[in-house]
C-alpha positions as CSV (number, residue, x, y, z in Angstrom):
1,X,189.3,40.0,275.5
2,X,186.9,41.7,273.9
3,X,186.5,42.9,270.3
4,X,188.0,46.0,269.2
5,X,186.2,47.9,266.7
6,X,187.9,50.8,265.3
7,X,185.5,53.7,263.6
8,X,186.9,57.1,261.4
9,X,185.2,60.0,263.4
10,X,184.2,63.0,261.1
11,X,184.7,64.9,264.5
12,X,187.8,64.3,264.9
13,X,189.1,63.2,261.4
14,X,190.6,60.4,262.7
15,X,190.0,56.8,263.1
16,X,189.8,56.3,267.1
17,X,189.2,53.5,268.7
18,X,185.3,52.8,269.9
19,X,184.6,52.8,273.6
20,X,180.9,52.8,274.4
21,X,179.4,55.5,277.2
22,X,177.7,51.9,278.2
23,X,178.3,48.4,277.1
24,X,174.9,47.6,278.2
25,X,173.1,49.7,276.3
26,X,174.8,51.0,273.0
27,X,173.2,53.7,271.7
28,X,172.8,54.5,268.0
29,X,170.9,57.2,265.6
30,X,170.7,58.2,262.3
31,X,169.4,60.8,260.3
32,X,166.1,59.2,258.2
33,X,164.0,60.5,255.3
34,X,162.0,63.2,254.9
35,X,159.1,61.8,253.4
36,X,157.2,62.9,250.8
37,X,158.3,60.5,248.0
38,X,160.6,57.1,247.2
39,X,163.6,56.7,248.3
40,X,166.4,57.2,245.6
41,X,169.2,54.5,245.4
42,X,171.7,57.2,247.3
43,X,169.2,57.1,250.1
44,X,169.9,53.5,250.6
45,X,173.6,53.5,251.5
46,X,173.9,54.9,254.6
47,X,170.8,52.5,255.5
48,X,173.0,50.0,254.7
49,X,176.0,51.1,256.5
50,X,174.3,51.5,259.7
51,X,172.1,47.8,259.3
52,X,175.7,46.3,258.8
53,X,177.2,48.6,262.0
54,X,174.0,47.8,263.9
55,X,174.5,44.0,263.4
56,X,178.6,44.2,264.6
57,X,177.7,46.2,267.6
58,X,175.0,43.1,268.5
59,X,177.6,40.3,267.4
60,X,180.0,42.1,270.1
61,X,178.3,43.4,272.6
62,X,174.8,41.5,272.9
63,X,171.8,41.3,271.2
64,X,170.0,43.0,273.5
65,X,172.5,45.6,274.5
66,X,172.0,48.1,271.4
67,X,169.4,50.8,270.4
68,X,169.5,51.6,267.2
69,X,166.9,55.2,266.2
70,X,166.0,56.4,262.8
71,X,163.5,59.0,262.2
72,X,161.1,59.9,259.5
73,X,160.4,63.9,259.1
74,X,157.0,64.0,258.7
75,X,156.6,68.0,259.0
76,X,158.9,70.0,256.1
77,X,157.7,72.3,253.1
78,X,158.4,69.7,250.5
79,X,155.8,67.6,252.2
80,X,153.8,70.9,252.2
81,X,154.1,71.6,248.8
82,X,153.6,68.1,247.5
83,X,150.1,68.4,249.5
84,X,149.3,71.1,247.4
85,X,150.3,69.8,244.6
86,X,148.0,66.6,244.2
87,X,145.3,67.8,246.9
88,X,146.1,65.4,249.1
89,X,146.3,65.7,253.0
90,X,150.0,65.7,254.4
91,X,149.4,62.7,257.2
92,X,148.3,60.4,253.9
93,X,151.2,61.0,251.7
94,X,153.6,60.7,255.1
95,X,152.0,57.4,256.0
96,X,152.3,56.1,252.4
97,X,155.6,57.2,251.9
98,X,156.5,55.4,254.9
99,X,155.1,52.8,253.8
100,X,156.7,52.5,250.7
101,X,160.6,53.2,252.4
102,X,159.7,50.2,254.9
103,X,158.9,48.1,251.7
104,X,161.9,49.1,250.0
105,X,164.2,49.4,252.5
106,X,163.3,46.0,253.7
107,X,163.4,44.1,250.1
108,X,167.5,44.9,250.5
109,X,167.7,43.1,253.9
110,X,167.7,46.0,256.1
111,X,166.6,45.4,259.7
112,X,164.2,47.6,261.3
113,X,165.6,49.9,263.7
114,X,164.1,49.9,267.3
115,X,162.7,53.2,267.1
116,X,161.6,55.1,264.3
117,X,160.4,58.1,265.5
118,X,158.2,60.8,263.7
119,X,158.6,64.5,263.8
120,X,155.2,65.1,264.8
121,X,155.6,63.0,267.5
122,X,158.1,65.2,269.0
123,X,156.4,68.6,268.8
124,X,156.7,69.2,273.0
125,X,159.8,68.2,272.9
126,X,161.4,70.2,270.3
127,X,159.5,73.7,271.8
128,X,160.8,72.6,275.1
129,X,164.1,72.2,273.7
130,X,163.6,75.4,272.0
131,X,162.3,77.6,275.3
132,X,165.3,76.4,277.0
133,X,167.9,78.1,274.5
134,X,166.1,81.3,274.3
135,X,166.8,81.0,278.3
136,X,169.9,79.9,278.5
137,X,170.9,82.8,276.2
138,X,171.8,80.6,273.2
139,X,168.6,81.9,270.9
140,X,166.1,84.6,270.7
141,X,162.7,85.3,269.3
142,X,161.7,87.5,266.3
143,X,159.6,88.5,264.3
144,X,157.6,84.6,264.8
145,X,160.8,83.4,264.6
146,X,163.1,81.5,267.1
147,X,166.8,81.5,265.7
148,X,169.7,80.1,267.4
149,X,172.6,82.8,267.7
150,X,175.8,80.8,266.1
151,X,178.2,83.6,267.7
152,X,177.0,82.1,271.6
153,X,178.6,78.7,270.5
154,X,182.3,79.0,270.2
155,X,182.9,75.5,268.9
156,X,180.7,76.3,265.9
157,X,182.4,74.9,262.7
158,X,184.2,72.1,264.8
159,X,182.4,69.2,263.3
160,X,182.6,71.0,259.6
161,X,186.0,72.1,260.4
162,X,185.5,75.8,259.4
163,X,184.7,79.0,261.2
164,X,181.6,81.3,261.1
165,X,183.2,84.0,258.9
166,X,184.4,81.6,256.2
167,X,181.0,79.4,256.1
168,X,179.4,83.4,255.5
169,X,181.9,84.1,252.7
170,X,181.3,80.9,251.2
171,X,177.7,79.8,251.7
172,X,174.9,80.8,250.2
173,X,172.4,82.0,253.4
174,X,169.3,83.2,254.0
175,X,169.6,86.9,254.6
176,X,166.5,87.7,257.0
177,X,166.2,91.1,258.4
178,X,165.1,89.5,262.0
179,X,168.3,87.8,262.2
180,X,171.5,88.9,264.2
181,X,174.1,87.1,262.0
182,X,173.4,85.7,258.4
183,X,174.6,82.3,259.9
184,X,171.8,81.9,262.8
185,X,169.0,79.2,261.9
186,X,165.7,78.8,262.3
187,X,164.5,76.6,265.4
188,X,160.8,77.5,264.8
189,X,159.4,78.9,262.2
190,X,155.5,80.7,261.8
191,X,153.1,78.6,260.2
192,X,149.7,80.3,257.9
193,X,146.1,79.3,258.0
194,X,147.4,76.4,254.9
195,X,150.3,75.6,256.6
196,X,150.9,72.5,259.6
197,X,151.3,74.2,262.6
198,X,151.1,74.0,266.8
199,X,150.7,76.3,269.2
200,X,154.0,77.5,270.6
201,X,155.2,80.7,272.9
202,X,156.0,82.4,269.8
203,X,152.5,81.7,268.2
204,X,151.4,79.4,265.9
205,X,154.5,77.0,264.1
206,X,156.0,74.4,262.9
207,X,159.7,73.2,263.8
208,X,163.1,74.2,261.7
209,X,164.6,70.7,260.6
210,X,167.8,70.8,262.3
211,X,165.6,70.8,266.1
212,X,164.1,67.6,265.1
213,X,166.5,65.7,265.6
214,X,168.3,67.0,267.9
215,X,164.8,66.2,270.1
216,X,164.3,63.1,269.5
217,X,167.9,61.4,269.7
218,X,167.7,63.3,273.0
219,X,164.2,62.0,274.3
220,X,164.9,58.2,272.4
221,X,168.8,57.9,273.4
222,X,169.5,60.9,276.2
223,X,171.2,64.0,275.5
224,X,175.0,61.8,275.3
225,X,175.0,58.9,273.0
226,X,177.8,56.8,270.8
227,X,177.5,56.7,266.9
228,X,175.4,59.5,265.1
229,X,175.4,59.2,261.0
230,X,174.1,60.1,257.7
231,X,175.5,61.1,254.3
232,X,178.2,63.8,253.7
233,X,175.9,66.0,252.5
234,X,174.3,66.4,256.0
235,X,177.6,67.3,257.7
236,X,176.9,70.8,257.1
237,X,174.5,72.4,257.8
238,X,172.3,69.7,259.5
239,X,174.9,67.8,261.7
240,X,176.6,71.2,262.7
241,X,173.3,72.5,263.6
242,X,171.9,69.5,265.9
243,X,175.6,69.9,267.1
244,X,175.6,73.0,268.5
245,X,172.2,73.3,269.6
246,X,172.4,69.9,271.4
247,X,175.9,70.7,273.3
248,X,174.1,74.4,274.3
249,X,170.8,72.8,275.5
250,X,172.8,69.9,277.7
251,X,176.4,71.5,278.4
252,X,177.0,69.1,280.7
253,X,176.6,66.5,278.0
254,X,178.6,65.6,274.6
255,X,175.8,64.5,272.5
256,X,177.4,62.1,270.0
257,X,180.5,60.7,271.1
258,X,181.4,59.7,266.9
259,X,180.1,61.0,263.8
260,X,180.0,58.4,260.8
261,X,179.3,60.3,257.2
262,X,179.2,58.3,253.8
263,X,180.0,59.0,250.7
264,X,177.7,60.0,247.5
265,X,176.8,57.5,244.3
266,X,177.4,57.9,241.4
267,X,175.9,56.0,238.4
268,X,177.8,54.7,235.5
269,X,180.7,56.7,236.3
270,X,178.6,60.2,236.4
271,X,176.3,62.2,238.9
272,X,172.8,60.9,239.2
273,X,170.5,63.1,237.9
274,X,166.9,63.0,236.4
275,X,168.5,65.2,233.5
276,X,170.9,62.8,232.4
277,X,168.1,60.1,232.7
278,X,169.9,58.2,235.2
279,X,168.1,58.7,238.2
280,X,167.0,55.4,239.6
281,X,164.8,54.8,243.1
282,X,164.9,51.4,244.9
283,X,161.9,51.1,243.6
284,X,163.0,51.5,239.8
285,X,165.7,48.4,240.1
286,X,163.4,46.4,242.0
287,X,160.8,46.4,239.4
288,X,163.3,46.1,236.9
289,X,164.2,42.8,238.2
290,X,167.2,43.7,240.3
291,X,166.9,41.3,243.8
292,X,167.2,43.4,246.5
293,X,170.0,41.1,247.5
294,X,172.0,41.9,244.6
295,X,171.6,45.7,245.3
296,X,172.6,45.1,249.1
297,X,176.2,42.8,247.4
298,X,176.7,46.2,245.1
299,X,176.6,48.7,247.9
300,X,179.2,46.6,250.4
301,X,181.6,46.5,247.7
302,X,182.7,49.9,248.0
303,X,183.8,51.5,251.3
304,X,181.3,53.9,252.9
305,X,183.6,56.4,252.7
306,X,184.5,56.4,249.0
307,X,182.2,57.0,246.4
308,X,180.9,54.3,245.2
309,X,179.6,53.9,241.2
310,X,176.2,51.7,240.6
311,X,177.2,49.8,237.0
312,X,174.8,47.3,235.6
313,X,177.9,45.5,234.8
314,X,178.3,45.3,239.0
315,X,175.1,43.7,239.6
316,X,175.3,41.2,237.1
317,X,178.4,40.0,238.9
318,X,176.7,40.2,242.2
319,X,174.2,38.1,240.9
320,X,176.1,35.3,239.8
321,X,178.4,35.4,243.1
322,X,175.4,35.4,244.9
323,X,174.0,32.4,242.9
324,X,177.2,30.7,243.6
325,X,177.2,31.4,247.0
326,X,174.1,30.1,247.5
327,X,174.5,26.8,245.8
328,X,177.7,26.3,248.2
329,X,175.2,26.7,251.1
330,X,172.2,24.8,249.9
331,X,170.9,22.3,252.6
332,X,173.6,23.3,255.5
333,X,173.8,25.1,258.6
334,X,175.7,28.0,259.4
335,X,178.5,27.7,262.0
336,X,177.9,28.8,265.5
337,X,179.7,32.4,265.0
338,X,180.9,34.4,261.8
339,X,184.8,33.8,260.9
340,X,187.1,36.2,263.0
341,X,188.3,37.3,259.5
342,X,185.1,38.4,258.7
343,X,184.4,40.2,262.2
344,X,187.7,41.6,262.0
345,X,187.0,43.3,258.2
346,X,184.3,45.1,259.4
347,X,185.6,46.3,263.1
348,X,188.0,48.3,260.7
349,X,185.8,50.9,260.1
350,X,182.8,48.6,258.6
351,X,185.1,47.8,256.0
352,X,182.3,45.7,254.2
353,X,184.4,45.3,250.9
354,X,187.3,43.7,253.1
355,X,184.6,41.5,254.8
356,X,183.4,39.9,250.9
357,X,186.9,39.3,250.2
358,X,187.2,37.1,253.4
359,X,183.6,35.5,252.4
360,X,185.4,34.9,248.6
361,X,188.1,33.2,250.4
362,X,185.4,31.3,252.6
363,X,183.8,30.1,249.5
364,X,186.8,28.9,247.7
365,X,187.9,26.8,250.5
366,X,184.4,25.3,250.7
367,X,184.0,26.3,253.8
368,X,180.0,27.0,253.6
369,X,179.1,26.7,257.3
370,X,181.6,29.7,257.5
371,X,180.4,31.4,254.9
372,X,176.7,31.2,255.8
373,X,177.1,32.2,259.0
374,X,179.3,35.3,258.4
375,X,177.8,36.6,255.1
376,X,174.2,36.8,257.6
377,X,176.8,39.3,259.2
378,X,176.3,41.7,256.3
379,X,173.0,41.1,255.4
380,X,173.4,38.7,253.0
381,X,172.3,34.6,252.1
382,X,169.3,35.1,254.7
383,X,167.0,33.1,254.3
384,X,164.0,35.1,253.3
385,X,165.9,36.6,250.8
386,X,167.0,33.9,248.0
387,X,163.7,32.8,245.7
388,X,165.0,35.3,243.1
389,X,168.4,32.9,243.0
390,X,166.2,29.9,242.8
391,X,165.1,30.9,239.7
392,X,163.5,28.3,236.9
393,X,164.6,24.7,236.3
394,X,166.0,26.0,232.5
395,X,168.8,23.9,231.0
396,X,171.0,27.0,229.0
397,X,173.0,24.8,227.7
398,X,171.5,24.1,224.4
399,X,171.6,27.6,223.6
400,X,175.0,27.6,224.7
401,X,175.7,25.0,222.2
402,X,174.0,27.2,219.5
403,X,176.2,30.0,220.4
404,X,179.3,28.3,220.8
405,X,178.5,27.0,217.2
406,X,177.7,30.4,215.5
407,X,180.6,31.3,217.1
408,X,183.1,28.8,215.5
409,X,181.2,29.8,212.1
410,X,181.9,33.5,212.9
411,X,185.6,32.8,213.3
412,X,186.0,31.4,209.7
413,X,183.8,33.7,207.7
414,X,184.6,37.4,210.2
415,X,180.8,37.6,209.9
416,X,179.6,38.0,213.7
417,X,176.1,39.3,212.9
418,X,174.8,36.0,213.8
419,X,176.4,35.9,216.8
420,X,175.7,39.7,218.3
421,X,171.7,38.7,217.4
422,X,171.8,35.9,219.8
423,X,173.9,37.6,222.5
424,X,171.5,40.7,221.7
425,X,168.4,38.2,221.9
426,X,169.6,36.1,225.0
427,X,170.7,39.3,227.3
428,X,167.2,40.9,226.7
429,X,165.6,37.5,228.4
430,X,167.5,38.3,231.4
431,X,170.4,35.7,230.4
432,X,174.2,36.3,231.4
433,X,176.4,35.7,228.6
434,X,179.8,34.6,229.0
435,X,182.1,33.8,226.2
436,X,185.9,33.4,226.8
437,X,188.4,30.7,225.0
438,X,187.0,28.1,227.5
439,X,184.0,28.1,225.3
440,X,180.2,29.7,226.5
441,X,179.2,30.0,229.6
442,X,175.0,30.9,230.3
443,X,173.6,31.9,233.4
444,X,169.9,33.1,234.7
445,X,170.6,36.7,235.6
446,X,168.5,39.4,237.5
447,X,165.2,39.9,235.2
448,X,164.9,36.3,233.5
449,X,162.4,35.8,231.7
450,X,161.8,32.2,230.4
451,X,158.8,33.5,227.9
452,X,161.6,35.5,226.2
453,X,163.7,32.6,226.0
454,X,161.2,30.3,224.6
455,X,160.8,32.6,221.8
456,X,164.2,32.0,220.9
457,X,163.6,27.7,220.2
């Protein structure tokens, strides 16, 4: 019989079960960066989620019978404005931002998709695309301008679930005299002399964002294809947009058969801002001495669709589980298939924090065949992945000793000044400290430095 995997549809709000257009060839997209600078640790859940979807759909349905496409917007006025900005040319900051996401993206165990597509790439395509609304009566030209008419597609709102006139009253849109209703968007847009542009019907452009994708999921996957995702905040407008102008360019077609939209992040229990200095890239952790690994543990803790909260607190514990984990597995191969525990966790909806539970439970029984083989499900205990748990051959447990000691002295004389200096001193060399009536407990944690702890002899 085969696997069941059950997925909540932002479609149709529901959680439905998943039935493939083709079991051969399961087809997958989802919305990438635009690139014009690193990507901030919000950009790398839904990366996440759809790595640990990607590998499910391969566990059931073959290796070789998914496509998974994520594109890179290459052409977009923050790009433009960056350019102009440091004085450099658009294809080099695009290239070396891509450069860096790859890097980044790949530090926290992400596969590469099987197509990564550029905007620029898809220029014919997305006038093509364009010429064919404008005859099919579903946008018109002005002024330079191609705008798709909103009011031609009935089922506008569907995926957003509200109607033309309320999104008006409520949003905040671009009031353009060349347009018929304030809620028609730009498919192409005119480009000046400083400006990327190409050639076009309508004179020299450059693409709105919503066509882009649109395009390419259509030229990469056809114009019907399975799982389409990206965060909430894409729902509307982007996802309505590519929506719409997708089901009106192909009528025949459905374009994505489910939607999958994650939650936001928040850090330390508030919004991430650069305001409230809490504003971290991938990038940021990773130099700080965060393993990529550990970032990865964080993010499946929390189901994609509930916020999730980054806490330094949370990676420390990653850490050590991780560490732990890894000790179980040392020297040992992984069983032939992930546990059907595991499996079934995440064919609920890719409930990834139901899948560590059942890897918890692996790991207590000892079972580390098990629990190799089915935490490489999610992305974790790979092999290329675990130096940073290696760590230095340091024996903690003569400062351990020290601090169990100062401890007991603290207890008799209600001094614990001694005792907060060597926490204070010991946590700022990257150690975990872990006192409890058991006694002291010292672990390497993400960031140890051994220099710092020498200092401390």
């Amino acid at each position: 019989m085969m696997t069941e995997i059950r997925l909540h549809n932002a479609l149709s709000r529901a959680k439905q079960l998943f039935t493939p257009l083709d079991a051969a060839c399961v087809r997958v997209y989802l919305c990438g960066p635009t690139v014009y600078d690193r990507a901030h640790i919000g950009n790398a859940r839904n990366v996440i989620l759809f790595d640990v979807l990607t590998r499910l759909l391969r566990q059931v349905y073959g290796a070789d019978h998914v496509v998974y496409v994520r594109n890179f917007t290459d052409v977009d006025d923050k790009i433009n404005a960056r350019a102009a900005q440091t004085g450099r040319s658009i294809r080099e900051i695009t290239d070396e931002t891509i450069g860096w996401y790859h890097a980044d993206m790949d530090a926290l165990g992400n596969l590469r998709p099987d197509h990564e597509p550029r905007a620029t790439d898809y220029i014919g395509e997305m006038i093509a695309m364009t010429q064919d609304l404008i005859d099919k009566g579903h946008a018109y030209a002005a002024e330079g301008h191609v705008l798709f008419d909103v009011r031609s597609y009935p089922n506008y709102g569907r995926l957003s679930g509200r109607s033309v006139d309320d999104m008006i009253a409520g949003a905040r849109v671009e009031v353009a005299p060349y347009k018929r209703d304030p809620m028609d968007f730009v498919l192409w847009k005119p480009s000046d002399a400083e400006t990327p542009g190409w050639d076009s019907p309508w004179g020299r452009g450059r693409p709105g964002w919503h066509i882009e994708c649109s395009a390419m999921s259509e030229a990469l996957l056809g114009p019907s294809f399975d799982i389409h995702g990206g965060g909430t905040d894409l729902a509307f407008p982007h996802h309505e947009n590519e929506l719409a102008q997708s089901c009106c360019a192909n009528p025949e077609a459905s374009f994505a058969q489910i939607w999958l939209h994650n939650e936001m992040l928040l850090v330390e229990g508030r919004k991430m801002s650069k305001s409230l200095g809490n504003f971290f890239t991938v990038r940021n952790l990773l130099d700080q001495g965060v393993p990529g690994e550990v970032i990865r543990f964080v993010f499946l803790q929390t189901h994609y669709r509930k916020t999730m909260d980054w806490t330094a607190e949370k990676a420390e514990q990653a850490a050590a589980t991780l560490r732990k984990w890894r000790g179980l597995v040392a020297g040992i191969e992984p069983a032939p298939s992930p546990l059907p525990s595991v499996i079934g966790a995440l064919c609920e909806d890719v409930n990834t924090a139901g899948a560590l539970a059942e890897l918890h439970l692996a790991a207590a029984q000892g079972d580390g065949a098990g629990l190799l083989a089915s935490a490489r499900l999610l992305g974790l205990l790979e092999p290329g992945m675990g130096a940073w748990a290696e760590g230095p051959a340091v024996d903690l447990s003569g400062f351990a000793a020290r601090l169990e000691a100062l401890r007991e002295a603290a207890m008799q004389s209600k001094d614990f000044a001694a005792v907060d200096a060597m926490k204070t001193a010991l946590m700022a060399a990257g150690v975990e400290v872990r006192m409890s009536k058991a006694g002291v407990e010292l672990l390497p944690g993400p960031g140890f430095d051994a220099a710092a702890l020498e200092r401390l002899t």
